[in-house]
Structure formats: C-alpha cells, structure tokens
C-alpha positions as CSV (number, residue, x, y, z in Angstrom):
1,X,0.0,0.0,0.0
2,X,2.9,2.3,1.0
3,X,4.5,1.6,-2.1
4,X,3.3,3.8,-4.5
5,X,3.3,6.8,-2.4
6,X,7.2,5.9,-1.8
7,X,7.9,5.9,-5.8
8,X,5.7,9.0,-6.3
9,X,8.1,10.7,-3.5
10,X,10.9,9.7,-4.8
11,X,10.7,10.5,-7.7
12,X,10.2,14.5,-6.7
13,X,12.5,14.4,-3.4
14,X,15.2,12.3,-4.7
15,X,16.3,8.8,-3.6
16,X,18.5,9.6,-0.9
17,X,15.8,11.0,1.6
18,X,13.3,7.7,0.8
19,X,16.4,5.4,2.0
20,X,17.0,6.6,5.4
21,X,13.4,6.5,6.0
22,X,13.3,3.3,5.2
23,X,16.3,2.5,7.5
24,X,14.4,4.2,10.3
25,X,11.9,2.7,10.0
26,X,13.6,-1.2,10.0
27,X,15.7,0.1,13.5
28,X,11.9,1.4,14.9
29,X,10.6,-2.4,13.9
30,X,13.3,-4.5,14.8
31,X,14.0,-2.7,18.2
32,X,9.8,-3.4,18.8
33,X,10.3,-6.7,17.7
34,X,13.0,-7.4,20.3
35,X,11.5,-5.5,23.2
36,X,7.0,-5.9,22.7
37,X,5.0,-7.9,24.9
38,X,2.0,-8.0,23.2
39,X,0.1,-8.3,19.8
40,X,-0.2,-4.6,19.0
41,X,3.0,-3.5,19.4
42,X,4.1,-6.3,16.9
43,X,1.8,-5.7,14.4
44,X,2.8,-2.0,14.3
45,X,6.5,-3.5,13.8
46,X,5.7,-5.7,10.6
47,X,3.3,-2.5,9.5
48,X,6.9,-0.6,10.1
49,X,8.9,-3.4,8.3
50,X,6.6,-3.4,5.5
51,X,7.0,0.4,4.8
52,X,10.5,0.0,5.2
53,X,10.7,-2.3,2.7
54,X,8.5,-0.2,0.3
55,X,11.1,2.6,0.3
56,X,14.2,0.7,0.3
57,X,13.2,-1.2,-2.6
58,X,11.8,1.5,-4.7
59,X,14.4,4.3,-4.1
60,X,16.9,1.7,-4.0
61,X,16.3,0.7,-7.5
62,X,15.4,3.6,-8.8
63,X,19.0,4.5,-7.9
64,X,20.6,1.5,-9.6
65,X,18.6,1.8,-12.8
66,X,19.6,5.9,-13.3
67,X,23.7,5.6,-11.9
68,X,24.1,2.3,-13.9
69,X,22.0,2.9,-17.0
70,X,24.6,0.8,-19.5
71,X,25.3,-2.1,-17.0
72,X,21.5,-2.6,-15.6
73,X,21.3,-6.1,-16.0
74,X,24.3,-7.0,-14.3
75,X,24.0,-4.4,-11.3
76,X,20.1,-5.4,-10.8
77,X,21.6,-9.0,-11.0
78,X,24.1,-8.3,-7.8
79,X,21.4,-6.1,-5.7
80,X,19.1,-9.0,-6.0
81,X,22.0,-11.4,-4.3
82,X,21.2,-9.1,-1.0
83,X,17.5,-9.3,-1.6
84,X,18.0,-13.2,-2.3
85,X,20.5,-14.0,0.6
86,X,18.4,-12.5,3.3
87,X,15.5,-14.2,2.6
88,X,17.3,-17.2,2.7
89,X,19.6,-17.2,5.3
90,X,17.1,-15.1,7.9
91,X,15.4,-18.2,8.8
92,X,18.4,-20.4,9.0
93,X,20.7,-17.6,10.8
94,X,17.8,-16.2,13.0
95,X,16.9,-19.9,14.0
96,X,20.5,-20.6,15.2
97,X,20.5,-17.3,16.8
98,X,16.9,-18.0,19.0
99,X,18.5,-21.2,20.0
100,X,21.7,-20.3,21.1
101,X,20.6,-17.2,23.3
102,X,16.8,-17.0,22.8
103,X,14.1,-15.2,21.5
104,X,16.1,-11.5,21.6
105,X,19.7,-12.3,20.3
106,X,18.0,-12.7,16.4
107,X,16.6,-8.6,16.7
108,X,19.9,-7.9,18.8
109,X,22.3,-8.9,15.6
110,X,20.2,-7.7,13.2
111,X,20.0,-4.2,14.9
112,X,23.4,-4.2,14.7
113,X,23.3,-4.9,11.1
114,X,20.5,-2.5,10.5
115,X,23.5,0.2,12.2
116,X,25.4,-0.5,10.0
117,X,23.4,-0.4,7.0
118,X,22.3,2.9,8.2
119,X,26.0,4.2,8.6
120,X,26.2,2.8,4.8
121,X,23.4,5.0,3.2
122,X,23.9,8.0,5.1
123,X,27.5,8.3,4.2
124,X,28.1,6.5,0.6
125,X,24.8,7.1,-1.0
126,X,24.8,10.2,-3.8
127,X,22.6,12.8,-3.0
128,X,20.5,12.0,-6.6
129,X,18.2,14.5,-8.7
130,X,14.8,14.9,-7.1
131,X,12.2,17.1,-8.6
132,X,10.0,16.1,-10.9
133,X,7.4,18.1,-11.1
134,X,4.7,15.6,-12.3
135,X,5.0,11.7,-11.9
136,X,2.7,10.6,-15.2
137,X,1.2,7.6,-13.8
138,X,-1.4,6.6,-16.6
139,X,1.6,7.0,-18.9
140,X,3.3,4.1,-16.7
141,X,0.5,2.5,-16.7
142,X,-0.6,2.0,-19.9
143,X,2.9,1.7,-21.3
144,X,2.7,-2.5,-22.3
145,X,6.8,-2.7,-22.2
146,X,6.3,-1.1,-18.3
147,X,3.9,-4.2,-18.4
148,X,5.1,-7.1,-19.3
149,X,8.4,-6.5,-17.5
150,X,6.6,-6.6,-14.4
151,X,4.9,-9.9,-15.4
152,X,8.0,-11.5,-15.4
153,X,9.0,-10.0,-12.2
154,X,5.7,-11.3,-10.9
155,X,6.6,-14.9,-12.1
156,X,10.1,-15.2,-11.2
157,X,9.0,-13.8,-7.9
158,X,5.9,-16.9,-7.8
159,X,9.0,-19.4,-9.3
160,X,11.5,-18.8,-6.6
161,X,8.9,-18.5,-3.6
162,X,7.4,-22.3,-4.2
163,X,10.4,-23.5,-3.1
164,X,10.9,-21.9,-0.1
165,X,8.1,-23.1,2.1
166,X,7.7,-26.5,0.0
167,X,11.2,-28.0,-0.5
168,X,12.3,-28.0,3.0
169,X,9.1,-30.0,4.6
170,X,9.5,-32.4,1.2
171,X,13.2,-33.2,1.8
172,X,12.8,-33.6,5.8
173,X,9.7,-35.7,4.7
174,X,11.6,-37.8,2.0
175,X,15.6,-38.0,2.9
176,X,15.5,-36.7,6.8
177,X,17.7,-34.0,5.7
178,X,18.5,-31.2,8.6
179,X,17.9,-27.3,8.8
180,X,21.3,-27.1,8.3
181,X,21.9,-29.4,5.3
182,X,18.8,-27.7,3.8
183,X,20.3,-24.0,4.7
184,X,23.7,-25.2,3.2
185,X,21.4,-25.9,0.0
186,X,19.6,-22.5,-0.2
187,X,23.1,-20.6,0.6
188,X,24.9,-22.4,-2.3
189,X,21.9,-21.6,-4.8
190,X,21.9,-18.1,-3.4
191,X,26.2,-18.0,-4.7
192,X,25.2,-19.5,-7.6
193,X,22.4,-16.7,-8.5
194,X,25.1,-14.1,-7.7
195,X,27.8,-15.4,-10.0
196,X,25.2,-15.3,-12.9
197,X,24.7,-11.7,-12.6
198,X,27.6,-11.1,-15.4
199,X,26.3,-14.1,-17.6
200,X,23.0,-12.9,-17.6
201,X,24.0,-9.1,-18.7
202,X,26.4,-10.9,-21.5
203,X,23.5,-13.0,-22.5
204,X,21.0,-10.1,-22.6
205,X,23.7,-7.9,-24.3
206,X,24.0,-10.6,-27.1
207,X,20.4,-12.2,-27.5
208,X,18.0,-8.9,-26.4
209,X,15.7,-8.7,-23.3
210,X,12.6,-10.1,-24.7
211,X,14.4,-13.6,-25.6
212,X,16.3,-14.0,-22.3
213,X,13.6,-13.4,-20.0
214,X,11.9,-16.0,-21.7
215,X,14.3,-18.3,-21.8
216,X,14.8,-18.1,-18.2
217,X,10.8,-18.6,-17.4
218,X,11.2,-21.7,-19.6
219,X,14.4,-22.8,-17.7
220,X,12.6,-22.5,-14.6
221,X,9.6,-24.2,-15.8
222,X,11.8,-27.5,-16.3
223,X,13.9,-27.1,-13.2
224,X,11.1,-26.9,-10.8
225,X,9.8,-30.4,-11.0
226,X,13.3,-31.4,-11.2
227,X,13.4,-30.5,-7.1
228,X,10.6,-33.4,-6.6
229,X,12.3,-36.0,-8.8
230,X,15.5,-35.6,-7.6
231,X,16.8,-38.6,-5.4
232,X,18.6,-37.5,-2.5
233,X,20.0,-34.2,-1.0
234,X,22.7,-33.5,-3.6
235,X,20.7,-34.1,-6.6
236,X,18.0,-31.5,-4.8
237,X,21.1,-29.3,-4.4
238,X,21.7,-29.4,-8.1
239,X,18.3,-28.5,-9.0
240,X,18.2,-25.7,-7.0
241,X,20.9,-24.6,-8.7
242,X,19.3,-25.1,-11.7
243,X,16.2,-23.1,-10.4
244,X,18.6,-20.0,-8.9
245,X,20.1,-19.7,-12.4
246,X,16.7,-19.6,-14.2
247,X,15.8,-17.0,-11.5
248,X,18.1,-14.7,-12.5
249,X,17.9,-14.7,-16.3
250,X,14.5,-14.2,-15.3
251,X,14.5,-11.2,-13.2
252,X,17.7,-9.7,-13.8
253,X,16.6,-8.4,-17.3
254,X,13.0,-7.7,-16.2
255,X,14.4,-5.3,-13.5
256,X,16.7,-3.8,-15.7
257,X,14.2,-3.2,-18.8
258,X,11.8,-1.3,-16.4
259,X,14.2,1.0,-16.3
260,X,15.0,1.1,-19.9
261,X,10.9,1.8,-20.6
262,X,11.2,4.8,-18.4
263,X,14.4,6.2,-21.2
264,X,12.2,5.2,-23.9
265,X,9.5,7.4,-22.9
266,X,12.3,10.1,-22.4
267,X,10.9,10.7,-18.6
268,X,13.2,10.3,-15.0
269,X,10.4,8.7,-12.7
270,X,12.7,5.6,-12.4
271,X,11.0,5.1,-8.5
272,X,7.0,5.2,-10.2
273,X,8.4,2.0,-12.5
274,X,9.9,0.4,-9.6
275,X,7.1,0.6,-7.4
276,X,5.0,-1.1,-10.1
277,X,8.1,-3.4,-9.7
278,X,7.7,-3.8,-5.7
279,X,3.5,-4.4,-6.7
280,X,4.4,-6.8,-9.2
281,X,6.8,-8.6,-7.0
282,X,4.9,-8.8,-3.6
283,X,1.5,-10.0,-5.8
284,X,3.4,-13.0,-6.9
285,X,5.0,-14.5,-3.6
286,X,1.9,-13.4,-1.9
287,X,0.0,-15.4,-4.6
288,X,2.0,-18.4,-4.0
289,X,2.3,-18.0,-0.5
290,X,-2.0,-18.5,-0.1
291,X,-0.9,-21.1,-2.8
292,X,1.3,-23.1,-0.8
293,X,-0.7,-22.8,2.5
294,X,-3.9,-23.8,0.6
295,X,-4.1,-26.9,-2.4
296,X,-0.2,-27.5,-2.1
297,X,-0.7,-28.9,0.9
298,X,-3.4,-30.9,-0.1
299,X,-1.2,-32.1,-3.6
300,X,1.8,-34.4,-3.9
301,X,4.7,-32.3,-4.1
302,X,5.4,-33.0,-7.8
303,X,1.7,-31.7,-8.9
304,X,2.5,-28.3,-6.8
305,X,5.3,-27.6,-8.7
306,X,3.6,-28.5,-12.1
307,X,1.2,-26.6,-11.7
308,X,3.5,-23.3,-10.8
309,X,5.7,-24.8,-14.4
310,X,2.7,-24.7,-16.3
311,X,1.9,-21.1,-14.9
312,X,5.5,-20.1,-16.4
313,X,4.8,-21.8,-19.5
314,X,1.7,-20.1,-19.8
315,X,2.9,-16.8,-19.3
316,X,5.3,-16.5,-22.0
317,X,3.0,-15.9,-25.4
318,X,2.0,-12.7,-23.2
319,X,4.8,-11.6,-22.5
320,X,5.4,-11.8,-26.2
321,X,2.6,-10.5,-27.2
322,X,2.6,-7.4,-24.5
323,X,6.4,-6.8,-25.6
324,X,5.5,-6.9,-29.9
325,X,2.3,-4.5,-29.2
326,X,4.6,-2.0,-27.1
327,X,4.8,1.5,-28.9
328,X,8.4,1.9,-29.6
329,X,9.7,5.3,-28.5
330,X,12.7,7.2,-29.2
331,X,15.1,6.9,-26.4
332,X,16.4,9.6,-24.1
333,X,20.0,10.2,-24.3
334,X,21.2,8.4,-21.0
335,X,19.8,5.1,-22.1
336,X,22.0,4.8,-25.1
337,X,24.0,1.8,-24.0
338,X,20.4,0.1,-22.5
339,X,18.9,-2.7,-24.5
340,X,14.8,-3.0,-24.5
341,X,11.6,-5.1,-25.0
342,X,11.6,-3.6,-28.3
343,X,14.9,-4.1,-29.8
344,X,16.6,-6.8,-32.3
345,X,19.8,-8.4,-30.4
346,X,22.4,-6.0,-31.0
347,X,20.9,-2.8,-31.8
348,X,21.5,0.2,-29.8
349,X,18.7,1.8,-27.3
C-alpha cells in the first residue's frame, strides 16, 4: 500500500531521503520486535517493516537503474544477491541465533546490522536529482513494455517463492535432511544466483531482453519439477541450482528493462516504475504464498510444482505479445548503451 506513495516521492524528493526513511523505519521495527509484549505492538512493527521495505526497494532501485544505466542487467543482477541472501539465510541464521541465546539475540544482531546499514546510506549514498514536477502515472500504466516487465517479475518472484516453504518440509519428509543441510542448499543456490549476474548481462547484451527473460521462465519451468524427482540431498542441491540460475535470467533483465521503458518514454520517474516493480513482486510471492498454504498442501509435491511450471509456461505468449504490441519510443540520451523489450539483439537503445 505504502509503495506507490514511496515511488511518487521519490521521484520528486530524490532517492536519498526515501532510503534513510526506510532504514528508520527497520531500526523502529526490529527494536519493537525485540522489546514488545504483546500483539499490537508487533503488528505496528511488521506494519513498520513493511513500509521500510517499500522505500528501500523502490528508491533503492530507482537508484541503480539511473547511476548504472549501460550495466542494468548486471547491477540489478548483484542487488538482488542481498534481496535473495536475506531471505534465505534469515530463517536459517535467525533460528540458530533464537536457539543459542533466545528469543532476543535474532533482533539484537540484526540491529546491529540495521546500524550498520544505516552508517552505509547515510555516508556512501549520492545525493540524486529529485524534482520532478509531475510523476505521469497513466503513462506508466498504460505503457505494455512497463507491463510485461513486471509480469515476469511477478513470475520469477511466484517461481523462486514455491520452493521456499515446500522444499524443506519435502526433503525432511523424504531423505530426513537437517535445517542445516537444507540452509547449506539454499546458501549455495543463493552463490550460484550471484555469479550469474555477469552471464545474464552478457547474454541479454548478445540475445535482447525479450528472448532471455523467456528463456529463463522456460528454464525455470523445467527445473522446478526437477526439485521433486531428484533422489537424495545432492541431486535437490543441483536443481536448486538449476532453479537459482533460471531466476536470474528471469528477473535480472525484467528489472533492468523497467528501467529502460522509463528512457524510452524520455521521462526520470525511475521510482514510479519500480514501485509497479515492488507491486508486481509482492503480488506473486503473496499469490504463492495463499498457494502453498492452501491446495499444495493438499497435492503431492510433484503436482505443486507443475502446476507453478505450467503457470511459467503459460505466461510467456504474453509476455510476447505485451512486448510486440509496445509503442516503440525514441530513447532519451542516457539510455543509449540500455537494450529493450523492443529491440533486435544487437541494436543500440
């Protein structure tokens, strides 16, 4: 809900201001996390956590896609190893944490962490450009590029959040494999999504947006059953693997092209695009998360994951068809190394 309001602002106060709110606002919910006693009080900490992460995301990618407009792919790529690694390690890390000291050391070390990442964005981040008069939302809107970028955002997002809650329970269920064999799992996938960040931005550079985002959602449709057919922990491990890569030449070049709509239009509300990015993001892990809780349970593993597959699958002749029906616009002048939806491989923006 917070999210658009936090693009909008950005947009006209700059990005720097939007990213220490948002770091406020973690230190406010972490610190009420550690120290409430009741209900309430926690609630108003994930309603603080959520808005943190609305501006932290937004501005923070707003910022990438205008200080890195000729590498996009491969910074989004890197940025997403953060966004990536905390989810997955949280759990495993936290857990350790709760039973080693209890239910406080977990919001202790990560208010230390929160410090530091404060320290980090007030003293390294740019102050930015900030005033734009006039954010023009239907514009965004209605642009179909702007569109079916955050369609694949969406799936990716859906792709990479079945696993989490359903491969852990599966492999406990099948091999017996521990928290911490299953952490060392998600961290290795989580290395292995990072070092793609530069193969990605090659293969975008080489084959165009449209074609690698879709190769990815078809990777990831055939890896995904892969995780229920595998026999044992290290053939699970490999899929995963197989799934993290897919992930990112899925949502590294749907991030970056985004931002390369927002040149084509010849505008500089790079935080409007990435809230539709945040939207587009939260709708499909929230999507999968009533998913998971709901008919997954009630279906052999193999079927849940079929069933996300065949969403994948499905979703590509969009994508396709939102991309070729996108008006092509001339470019502005600081995207002129970016590569878009509506591009052969290898011409300039």
């Amino acid at each position: 809900l917070i999210t658009p309001f936090c693009g909008v602002l950005a947009d006209r106060l700059g990005y720097r201001l939007p990213m220490l709110w948002g770091v406020l606002a973690e230190a406010g919910a972490t610190a009420l996390f550690c120290w409430a006693g009741d209900f309430p009080l926690m609630l108003v900490a994930r309603v603080l956590q959520g808005a943190a992460s609305a501006c932290t995301w937004t501005a923070g990618l707003a910022f990438i896609a205008e200080h890195f407009a000729a590498r996009r792919v491969e910074m989004m790529g890197l940025a997403m190893v953060g966004s990536t690694a905390g989810s997955v390690l949280g759990p495993t890390v936290g857990g350790t944490l709760f039973d080693s000291g209890g239910y406080a050391l977990p919001f202790v070390v990560t208010g230390v962490m929160v410090a530091v990442d404060a320290c980090l964005r007030f003293l390294f981040l740019p102050a930015g450009r900030g005033g734009t008069a006039r954010v023009p939302l239907a514009t965004i809107i209605s642009d179909r590029a702007i569109l079916a970028g955050a369609l694949a955002v969406g799936m990716a997002a859906a792709g990479w959040a079945v696993v989490e809650p359903l491969l852990p329970n599966h492999l406990e269920r099948t091999v017996g494999a521990t928290a911490g064999t299953i952490g060392m799992m998600f961290a290795i996938s989580t290395l292995v999504y990072g070092a793609m960040a530069q193969v990605v931005s090659r293969a975008t550079d080489r084959f165009g947006v449209r074609p690698t985002i879709c190769a990815g959602m078809l990777m990831m449709a055939v890896a995904l059953p892969m995780l229920a057919l595998a026999h044992g922990v290290w053939m699970a491990g490999l899929a995963l693997c197989l799934v993290s890569m897919a992930y990112a030449f899925t949502l590294n070049p749907a991030s970056a092209e985004l931002g390369n709509a927002v040149d084509r239009r010849g505008l500089d509300c790079y935080a409007a695009v990435y809230a539709i990015y945040n939207i587009a993001y939260s709708l499909g892990m929230l999507s999968i998360d009533a998913f998971a809780a709901t008919i997954a349970n009630r279906l052999p593993f193999v079927q849940a994951l079929l069933i996300v597959s065949g969403l994948l699958v499905g979703s590509i002749p969009v994508l396709l068809l939102a991309a070729r029906a996108a008006r092509p616009v001339v470019p502005a002048a600081s995207s002129a190394t970016s590569v878009s939806f509506d591009q052969d491989p290898g011409e300039d923006a």
